[in-house]
C-alpha positions as CSV (number, residue, x, y, z in Angstrom):
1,X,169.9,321.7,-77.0
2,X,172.3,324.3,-75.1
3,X,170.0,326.9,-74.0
4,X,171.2,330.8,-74.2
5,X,172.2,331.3,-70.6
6,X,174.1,328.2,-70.8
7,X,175.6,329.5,-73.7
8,X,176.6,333.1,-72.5
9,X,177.9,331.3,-69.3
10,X,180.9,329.5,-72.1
11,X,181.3,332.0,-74.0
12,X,184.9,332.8,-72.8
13,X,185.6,329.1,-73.1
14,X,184.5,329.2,-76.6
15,X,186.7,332.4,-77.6
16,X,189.7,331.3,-76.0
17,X,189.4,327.6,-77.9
18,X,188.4,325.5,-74.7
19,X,185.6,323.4,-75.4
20,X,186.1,320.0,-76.4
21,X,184.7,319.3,-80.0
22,X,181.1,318.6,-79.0
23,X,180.9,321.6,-77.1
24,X,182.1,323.5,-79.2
25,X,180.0,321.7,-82.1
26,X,176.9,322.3,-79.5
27,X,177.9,325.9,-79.5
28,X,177.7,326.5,-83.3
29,X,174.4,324.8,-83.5
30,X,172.8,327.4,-81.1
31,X,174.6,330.4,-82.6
32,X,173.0,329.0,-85.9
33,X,169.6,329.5,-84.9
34,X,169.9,332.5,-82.4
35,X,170.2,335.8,-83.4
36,X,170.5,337.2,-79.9
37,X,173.6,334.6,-79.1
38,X,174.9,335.5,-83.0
39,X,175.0,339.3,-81.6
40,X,176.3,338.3,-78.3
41,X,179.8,336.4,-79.1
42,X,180.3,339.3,-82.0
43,X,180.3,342.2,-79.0
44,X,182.3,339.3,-77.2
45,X,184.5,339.5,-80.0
46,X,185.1,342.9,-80.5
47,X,185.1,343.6,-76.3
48,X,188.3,340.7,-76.3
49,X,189.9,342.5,-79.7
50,X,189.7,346.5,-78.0
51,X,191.2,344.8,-75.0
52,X,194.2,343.5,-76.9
53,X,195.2,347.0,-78.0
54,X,194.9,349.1,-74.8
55,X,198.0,349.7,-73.2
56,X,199.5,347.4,-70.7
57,X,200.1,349.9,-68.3
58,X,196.9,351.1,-66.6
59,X,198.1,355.1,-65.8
60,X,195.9,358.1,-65.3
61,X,195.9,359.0,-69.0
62,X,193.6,355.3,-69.6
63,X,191.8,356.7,-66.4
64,X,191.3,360.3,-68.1
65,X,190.3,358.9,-71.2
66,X,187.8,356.8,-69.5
67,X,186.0,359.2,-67.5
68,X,185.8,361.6,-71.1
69,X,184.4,358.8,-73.3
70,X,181.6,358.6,-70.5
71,X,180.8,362.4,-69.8
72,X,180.7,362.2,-74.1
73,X,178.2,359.2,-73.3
74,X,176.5,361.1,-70.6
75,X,176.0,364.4,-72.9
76,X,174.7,362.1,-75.9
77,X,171.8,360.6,-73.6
């Protein structure tokens, strides 16, 4: 049975649809029974969806906005 680090290790492999059709069969199994792995590939998820909307460009205001999301983060704690 895949174990969790071994899972987290292929997780991009299994989000980009690069595992062969055991590993990926071997994948679903685990994710079946483990909650923590269930949670895992969803924040993977979501992570590889907010990265598909930023803009290409990487100019100062992504660097601005940035640095305020985590003095808001900072302020919150």
């Amino acid at each position: 049975m895949l174990t969790c680090k071994e899972l987290v290790a292929r997780s991009s492999d299994l989000l980009d649809g690069e595992l062969s059709f055991r590993e990926r069969m071997a994948m679903r199994r685990h994710l079946m029974l483990c909650r923590n792995c269930r949670r895992f590939i969803k924040q993977m998820k979501l992570a590889q969806a907010v990265v598909r909307f930023m803009p290409e460009s990487q100019g100062a205001e992504v660097d601005e906005l940035a640095a305020r999301l985590a003095q808001k983060r900072r302020e919150s704690l």
